[in-house]
C-alpha positions in Angstrom: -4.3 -4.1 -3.4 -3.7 -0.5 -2.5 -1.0 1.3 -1.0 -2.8 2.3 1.9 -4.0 -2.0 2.6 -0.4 -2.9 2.1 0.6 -0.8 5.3 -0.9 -3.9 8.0 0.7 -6.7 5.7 4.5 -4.8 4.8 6.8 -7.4 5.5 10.5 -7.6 5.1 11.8 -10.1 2.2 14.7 -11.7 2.7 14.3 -14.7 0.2 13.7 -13.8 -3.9 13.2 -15.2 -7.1 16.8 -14.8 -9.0 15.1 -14.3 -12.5 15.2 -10.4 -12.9 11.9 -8.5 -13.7 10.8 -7.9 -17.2 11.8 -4.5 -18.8 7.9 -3.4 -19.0 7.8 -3.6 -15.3 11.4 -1.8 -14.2 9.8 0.8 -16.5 6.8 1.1 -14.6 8.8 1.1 -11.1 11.0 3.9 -12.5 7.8 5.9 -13.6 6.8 5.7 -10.2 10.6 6.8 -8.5 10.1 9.8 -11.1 7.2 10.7 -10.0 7.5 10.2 -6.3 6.5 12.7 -3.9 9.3 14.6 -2.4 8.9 16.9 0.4 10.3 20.5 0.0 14.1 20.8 0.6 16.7 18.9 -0.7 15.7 16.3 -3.1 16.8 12.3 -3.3 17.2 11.0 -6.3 16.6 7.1 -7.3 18.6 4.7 -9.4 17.2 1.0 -10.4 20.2 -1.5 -10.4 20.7 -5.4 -11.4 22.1 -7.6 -8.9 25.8 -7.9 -10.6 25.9 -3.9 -9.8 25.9 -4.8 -6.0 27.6 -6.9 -3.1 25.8 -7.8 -0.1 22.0 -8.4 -1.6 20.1 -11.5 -2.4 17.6 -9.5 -4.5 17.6 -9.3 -8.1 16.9 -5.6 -8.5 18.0 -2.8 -5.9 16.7 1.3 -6.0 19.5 3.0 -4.8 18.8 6.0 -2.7 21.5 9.6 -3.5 21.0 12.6 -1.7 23.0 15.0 0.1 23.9 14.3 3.6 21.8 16.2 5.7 18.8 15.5 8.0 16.5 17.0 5.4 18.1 15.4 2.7 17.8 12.1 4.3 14.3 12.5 5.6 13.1 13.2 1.8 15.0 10.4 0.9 13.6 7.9 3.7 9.7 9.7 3.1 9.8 8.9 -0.8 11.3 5.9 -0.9 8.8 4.1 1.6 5.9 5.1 -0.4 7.9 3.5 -3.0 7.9 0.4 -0.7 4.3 0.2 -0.4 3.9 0.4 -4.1 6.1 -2.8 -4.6 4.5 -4.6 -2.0 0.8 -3.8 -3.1 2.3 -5.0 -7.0 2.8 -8.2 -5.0 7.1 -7.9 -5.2 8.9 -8.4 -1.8 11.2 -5.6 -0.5 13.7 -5.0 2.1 15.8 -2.0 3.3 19.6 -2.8 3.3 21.7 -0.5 5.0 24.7 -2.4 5.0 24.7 -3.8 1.2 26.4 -1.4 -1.3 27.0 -1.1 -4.9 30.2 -2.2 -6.6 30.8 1.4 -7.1 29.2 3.4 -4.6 29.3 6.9 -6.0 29.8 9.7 -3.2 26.4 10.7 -2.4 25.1 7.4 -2.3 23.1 6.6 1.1 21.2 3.1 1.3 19.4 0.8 -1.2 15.7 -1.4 -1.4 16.4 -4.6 -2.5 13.3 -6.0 -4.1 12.6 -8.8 -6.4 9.2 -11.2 -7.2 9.1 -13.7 -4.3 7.4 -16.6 -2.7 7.1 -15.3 0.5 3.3 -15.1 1.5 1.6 -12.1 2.3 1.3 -11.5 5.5 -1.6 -11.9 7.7 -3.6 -10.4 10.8 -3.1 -13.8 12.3 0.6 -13.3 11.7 1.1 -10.6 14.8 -0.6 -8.7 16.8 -0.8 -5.1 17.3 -1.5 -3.1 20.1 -5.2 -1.3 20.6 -5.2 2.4 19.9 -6.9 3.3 23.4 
């Protein structure tokens, strides 16, 4: 699947797998947060954690999002890290923005976290909602 496919089945995950990812494939995920697209501006930068690093998340892997904090800052932050999203949801892993789990030991320019982990939840469907008509 493709990034741009995964746009009309995105869903949020709330329910993971607790075994962890294999090295090979937090590799690849990191590979992609270092080569993200950022806009111009202040940049975000992107940290993959374990579970045991955080309080508040179900998932067994979280990308932590640091950047200054400033509109632009965040706006980088939120543009990269959604095309991040889509990446780990056309790989087939489940995803969901947490804004109110944190790490352990949040450092001071720490802003939110993607929790993200393989899961059972099915992908979704058209027959799953329905969207408005564009006219």
């Amino acid at each position: 699947m493709t990034q741009y496919e995964a746009i009309f089945i995105r869903r949020s995950v709330r329910e993971y797998d607790p075994a962890p990812l294999t090295i090979a494939r937090l590799a690849k995920i990191q590979s992609v947060l270092d080569n993200v697209k950022q806009l111009p501006g202040p940049t975000a930068r992107f940290e993959i954690v374990n579970a045991d690093k955080l309080k508040g998340a179900a998932a067994p892997h979280a990308i932590l999002v640091h950047c200054e904090d400033t509109d632009a800052a965040w706006f980088n932050a939120g543009y990269s890290l959604q095309a991040v999203d889509l990446y780990l949801q056309a790989e087939g892993l489940g995803s969901i923005w947490m804004g109110m789990a944190k790490p352990i030991y949040p450092s001071l320019d720490y802003r939110i976290l993607l929790a993200f982990g393989q899961t059972n939840v099915p992908i979704r469907t058209e027959a799953d909602f329905k969207r408005k008509d564009i006219t």
